[in-house]
GUFI-115037 format. One record per residue (C-alpha): residue in one letter; residue number from 1; y, z, x. Coordinates in steps of 0.02 Angstrom, whole numbers, padded with zeros to 5 digits, m for minus. Layout:
pt res = A&n = NUM&north = Y&up = Z&east = X
...
***
This chain:
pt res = X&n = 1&north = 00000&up = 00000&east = 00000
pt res = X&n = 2&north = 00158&up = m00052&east = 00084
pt res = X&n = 3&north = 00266&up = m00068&east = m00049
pt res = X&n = 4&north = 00354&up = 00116&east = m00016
pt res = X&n = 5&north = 00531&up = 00043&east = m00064
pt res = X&n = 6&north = 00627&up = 00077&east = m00221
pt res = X&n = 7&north = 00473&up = 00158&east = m00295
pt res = X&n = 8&north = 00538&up = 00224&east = m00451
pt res = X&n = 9&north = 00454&up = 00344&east = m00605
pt res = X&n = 10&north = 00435&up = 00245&east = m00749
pt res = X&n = 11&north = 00565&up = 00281&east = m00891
pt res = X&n = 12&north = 00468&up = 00393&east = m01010
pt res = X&n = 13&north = 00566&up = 00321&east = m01201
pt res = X&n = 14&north = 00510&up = 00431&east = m01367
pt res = X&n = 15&north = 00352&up = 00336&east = m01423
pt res = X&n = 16&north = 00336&up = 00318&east = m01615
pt res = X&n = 17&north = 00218&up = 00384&east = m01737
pt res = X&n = 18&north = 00120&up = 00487&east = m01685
pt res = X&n = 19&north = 00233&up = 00610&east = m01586
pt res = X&n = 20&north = 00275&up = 00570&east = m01397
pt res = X&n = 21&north = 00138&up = 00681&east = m01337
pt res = X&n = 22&north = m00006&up = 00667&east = m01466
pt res = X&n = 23&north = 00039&up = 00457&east = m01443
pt res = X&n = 24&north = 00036&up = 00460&east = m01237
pt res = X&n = 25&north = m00127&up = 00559&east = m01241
pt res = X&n = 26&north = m00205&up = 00457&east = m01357
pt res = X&n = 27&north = m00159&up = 00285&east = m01263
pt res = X&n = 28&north = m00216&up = 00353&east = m01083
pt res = X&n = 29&north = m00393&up = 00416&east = m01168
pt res = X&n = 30&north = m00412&up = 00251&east = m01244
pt res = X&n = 31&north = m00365&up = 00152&east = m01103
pt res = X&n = 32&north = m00462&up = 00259&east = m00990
pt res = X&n = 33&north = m00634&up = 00217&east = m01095
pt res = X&n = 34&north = m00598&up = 00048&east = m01120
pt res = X&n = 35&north = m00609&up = 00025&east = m00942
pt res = X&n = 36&north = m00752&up = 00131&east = m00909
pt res = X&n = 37&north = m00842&up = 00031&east = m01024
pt res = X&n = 38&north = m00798&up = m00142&east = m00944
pt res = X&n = 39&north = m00695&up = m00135&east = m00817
pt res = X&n = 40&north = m00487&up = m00153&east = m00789
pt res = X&n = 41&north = m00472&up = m00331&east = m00882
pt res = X&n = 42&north = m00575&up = m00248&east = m01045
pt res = X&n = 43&north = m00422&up = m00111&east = m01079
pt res = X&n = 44&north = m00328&up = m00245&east = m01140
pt res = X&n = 45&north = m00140&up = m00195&east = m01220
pt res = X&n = 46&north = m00233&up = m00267&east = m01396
pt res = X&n = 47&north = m00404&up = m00156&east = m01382
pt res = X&n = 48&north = m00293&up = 00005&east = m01310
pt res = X&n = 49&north = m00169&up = m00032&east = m01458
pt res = X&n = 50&north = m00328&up = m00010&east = m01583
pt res = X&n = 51&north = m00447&up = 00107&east = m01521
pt res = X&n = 52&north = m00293&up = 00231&east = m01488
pt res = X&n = 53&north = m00205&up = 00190&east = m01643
pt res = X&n = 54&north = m00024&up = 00165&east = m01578
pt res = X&n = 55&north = 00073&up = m00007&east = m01597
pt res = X&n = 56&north = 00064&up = m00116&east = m01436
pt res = X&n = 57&north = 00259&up = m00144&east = m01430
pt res = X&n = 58&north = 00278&up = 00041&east = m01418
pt res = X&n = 59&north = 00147&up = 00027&east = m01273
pt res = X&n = 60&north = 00274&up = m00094&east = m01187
pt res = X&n = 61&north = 00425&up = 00008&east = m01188
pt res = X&n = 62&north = 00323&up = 00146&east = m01082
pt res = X&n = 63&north = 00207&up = 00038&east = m00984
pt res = X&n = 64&north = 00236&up = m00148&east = m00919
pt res = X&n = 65&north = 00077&up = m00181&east = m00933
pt res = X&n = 66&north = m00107&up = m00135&east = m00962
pt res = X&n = 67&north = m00152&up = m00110&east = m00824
pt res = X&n = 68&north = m00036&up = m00010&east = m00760
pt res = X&n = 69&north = m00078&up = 00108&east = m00924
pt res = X&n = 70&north = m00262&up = 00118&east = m00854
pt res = X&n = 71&north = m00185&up = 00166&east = m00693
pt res = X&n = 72&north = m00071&up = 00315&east = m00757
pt res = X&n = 73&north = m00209&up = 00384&east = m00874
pt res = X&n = 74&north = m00338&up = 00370&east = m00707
pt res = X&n = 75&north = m00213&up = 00463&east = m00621
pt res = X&n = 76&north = m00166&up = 00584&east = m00749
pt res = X&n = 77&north = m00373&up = 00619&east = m00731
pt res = X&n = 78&north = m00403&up = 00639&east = m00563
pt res = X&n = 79&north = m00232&up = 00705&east = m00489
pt res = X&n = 80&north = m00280&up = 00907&east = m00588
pt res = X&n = 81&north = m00435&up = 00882&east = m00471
pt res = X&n = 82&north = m00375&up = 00862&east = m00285
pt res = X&n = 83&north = m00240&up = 00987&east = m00287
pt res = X&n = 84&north = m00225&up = 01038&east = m00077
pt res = X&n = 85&north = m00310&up = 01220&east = m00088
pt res = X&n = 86&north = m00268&up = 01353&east = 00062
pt res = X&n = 87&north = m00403&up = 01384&east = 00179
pt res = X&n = 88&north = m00424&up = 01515&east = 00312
pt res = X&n = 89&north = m00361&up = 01378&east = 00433
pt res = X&n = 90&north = m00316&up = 01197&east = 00436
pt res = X&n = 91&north = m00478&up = 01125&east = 00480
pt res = X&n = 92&north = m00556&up = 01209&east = 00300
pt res = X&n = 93&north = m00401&up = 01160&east = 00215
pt res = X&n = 94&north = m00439&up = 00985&east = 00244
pt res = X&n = 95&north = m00630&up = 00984&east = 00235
pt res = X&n = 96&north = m00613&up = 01046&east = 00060
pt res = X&n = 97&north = m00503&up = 00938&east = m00007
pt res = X&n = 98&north = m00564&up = 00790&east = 00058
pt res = X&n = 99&north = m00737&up = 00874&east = 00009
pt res = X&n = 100&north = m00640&up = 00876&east = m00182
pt res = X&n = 101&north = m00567&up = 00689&east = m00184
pt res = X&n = 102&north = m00757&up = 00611&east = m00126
pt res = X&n = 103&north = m00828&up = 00743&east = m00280
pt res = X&n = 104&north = m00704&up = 00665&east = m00396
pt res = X&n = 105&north = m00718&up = 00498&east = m00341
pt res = X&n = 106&north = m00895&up = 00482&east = m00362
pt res = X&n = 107&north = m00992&up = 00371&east = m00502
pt res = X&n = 108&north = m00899&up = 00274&east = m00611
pt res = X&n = 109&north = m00687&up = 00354&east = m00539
pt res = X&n = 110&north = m00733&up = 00268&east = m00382
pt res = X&n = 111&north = m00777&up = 00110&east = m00457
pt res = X&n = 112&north = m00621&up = 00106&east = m00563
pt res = X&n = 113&north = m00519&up = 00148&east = m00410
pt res = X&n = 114&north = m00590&up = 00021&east = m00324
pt res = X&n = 115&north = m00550&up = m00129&east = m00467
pt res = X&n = 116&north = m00368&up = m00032&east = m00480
pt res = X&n = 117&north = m00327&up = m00046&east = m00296
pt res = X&n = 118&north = m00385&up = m00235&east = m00322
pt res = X&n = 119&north = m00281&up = m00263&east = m00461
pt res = X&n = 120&north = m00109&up = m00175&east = m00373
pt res = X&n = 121&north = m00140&up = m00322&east = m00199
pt res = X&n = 122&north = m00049&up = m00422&east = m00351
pt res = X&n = 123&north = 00056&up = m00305&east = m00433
pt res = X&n = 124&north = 00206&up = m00241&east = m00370
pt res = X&n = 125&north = 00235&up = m00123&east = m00506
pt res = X&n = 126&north = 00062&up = m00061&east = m00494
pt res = X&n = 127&north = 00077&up = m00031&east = m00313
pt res = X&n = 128&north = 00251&up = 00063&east = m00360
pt res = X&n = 129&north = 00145&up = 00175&east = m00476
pt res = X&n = 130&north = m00003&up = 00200&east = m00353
pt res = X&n = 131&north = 00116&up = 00271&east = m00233
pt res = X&n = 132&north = 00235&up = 00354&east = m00337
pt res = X&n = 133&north = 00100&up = 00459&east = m00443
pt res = X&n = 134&north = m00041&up = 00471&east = m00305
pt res = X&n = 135&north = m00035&up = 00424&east = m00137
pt res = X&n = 136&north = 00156&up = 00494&east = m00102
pt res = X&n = 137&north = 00140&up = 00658&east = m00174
pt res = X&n = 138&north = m00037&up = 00679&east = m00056
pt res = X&n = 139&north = 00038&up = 00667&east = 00092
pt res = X&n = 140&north = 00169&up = 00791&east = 00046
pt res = X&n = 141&north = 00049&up = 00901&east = 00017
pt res = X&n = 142&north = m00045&up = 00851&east = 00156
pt res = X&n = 143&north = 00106&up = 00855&east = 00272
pt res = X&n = 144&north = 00164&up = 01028&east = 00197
pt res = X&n = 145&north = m00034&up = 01091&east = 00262
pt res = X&n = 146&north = m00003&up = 01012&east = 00449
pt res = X&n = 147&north = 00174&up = 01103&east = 00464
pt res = X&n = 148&north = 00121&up = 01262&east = 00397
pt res = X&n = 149&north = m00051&up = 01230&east = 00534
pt res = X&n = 150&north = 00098&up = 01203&east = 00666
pt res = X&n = 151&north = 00202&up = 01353&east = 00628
pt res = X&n = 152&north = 00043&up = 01458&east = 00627
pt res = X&n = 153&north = m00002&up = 01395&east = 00795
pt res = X&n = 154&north = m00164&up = 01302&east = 00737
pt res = X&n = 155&north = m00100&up = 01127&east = 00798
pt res = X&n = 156&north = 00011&up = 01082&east = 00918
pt res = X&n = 157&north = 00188&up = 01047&east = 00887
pt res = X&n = 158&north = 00186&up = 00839&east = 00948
pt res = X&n = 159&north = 00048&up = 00837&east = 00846
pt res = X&n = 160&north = 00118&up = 00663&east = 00738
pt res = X&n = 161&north = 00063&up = 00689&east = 00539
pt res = X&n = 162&north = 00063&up = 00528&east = 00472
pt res = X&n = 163&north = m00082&up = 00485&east = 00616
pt res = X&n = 164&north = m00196&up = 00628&east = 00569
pt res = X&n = 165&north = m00169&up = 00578&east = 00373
pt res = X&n = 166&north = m00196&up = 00382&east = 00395
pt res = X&n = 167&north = m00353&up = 00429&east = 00529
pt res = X&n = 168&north = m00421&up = 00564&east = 00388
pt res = X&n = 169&north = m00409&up = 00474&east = 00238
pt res = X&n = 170&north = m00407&up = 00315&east = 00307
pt res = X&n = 171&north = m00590&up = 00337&east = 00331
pt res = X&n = 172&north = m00630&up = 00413&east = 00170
pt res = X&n = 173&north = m00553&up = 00251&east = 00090
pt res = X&n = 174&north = m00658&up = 00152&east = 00196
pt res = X&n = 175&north = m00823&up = 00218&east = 00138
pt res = X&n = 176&north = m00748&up = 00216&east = m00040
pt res = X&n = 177&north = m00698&up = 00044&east = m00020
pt res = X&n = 178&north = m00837&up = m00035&east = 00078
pt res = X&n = 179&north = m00987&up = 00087&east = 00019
pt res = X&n = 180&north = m01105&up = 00063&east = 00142
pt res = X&n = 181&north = m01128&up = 00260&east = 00149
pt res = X&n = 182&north = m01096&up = 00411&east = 00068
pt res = X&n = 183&north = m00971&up = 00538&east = 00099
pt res = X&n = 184&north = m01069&up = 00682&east = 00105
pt res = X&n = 185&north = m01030&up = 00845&east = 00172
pt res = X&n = 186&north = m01090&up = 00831&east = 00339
pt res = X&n = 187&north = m00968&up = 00680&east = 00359
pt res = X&n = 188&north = m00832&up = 00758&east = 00292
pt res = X&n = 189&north = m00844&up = 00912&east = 00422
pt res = X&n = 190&north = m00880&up = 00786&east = 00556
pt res = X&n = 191&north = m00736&up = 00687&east = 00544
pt res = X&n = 192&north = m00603&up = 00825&east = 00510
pt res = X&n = 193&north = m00670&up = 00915&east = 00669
pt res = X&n = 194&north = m00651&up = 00742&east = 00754
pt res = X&n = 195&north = m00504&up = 00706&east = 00708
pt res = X&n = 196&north = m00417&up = 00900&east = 00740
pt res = X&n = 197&north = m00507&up = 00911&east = 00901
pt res = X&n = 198&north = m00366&up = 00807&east = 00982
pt res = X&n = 199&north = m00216&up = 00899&east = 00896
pt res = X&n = 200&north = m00294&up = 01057&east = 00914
pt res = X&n = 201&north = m00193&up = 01214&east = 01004
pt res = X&n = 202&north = m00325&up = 01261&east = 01067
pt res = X&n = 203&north = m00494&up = 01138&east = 01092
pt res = X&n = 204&north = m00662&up = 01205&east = 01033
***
């Protein structure tokens, strides 16, 4: 995802009957099993309009698009699920939640994440939303984990964040992307102590 410029929150306009709330639920759940059922292209603006019960121009003044409704109610989903946790140290901190996002990735989230991140390589706007509602507030919390590691004196201070997050996740991605192997737990603690081992304070 490069497209980290003028990445904007979509307006949020009052939705018509039923109320804001009960309507936006309603459209990510049915938009969410629409594509479970067959894939990005089946949640069509049409089928989401009638399984969910709210007119399709009111899906248009929240959403450009249908996919891009599939994306927010997948990330509505899985976002409660990865939340960074505090660990007795950095290392745990990011064994668990990388440990979490594999968990909550697996079986059919992964293979919707996988035909989403397809679909945004030709949509700007769902790029905009992939970053603005999932990959950019990650690395916040990510970086927020590093420079409280740094302050504790768990990694050193030239220690550059955005290389230990790209060489971290970047591999889970991999394996998510190209699944030629699980991420299983022994992976997971293999490749955080990997990674660490060269920003470490003090080596193993």
């Amino acid at each position: 995802m490069s497209d980290r410029q003028n990445c904007t929150e979509p307006n949020e306009p009052t939705l018509g009957r039923p109320r804001s709330a009960d309507a936006t639920k309603a459209v990510r759940a049915a938009a969410l099993a629409l594509a479970y059922e067959g894939g990005v292209h089946h949640a069509t603006a049409v089928r989401i309009s009638e399984r969910s019960g709210v007119a399709k121009t009111t899906l248009y003044r929240r959403w450009p698009n249908a996919a891009a409704i599939v994306m927010d109610a997948f990330l509505d989903e899985v976002s409660p699920l990865i939340r960074y946790r505090r660990k007795a140290d950095v290392r745990a901190t990011f064994v668990a939640a990388i440990k979490e996002l594999a968990r909550a990735l697996r079986g059919p989230r992964g293979d919707l994440l996988r035909h989403l991140l397809g679909a945004a390589q030709s949509d700007a706007q769902l790029q905009q939303a992939f970053w603005n509602q999932w990959i950019a507030p990650r690395r916040e919390q990510a970086k927020a984990v590093i420079a409280e590691a740094k302050a504790l004196g768990q990694l050193r201070d030239d220690a550059d964040e955005d290389v230990l997050i790209d060489t971290l996740f970047g591999a889970v991605y991999y394996r998510l992307m190209i699944p030629y192997a699980e991420i299983s737990g022994a992976y997971v603690q293999a490749l955080v102590k990997q990674v660490f081992s060269g920003a470490s304070a003090h080596l193993p």
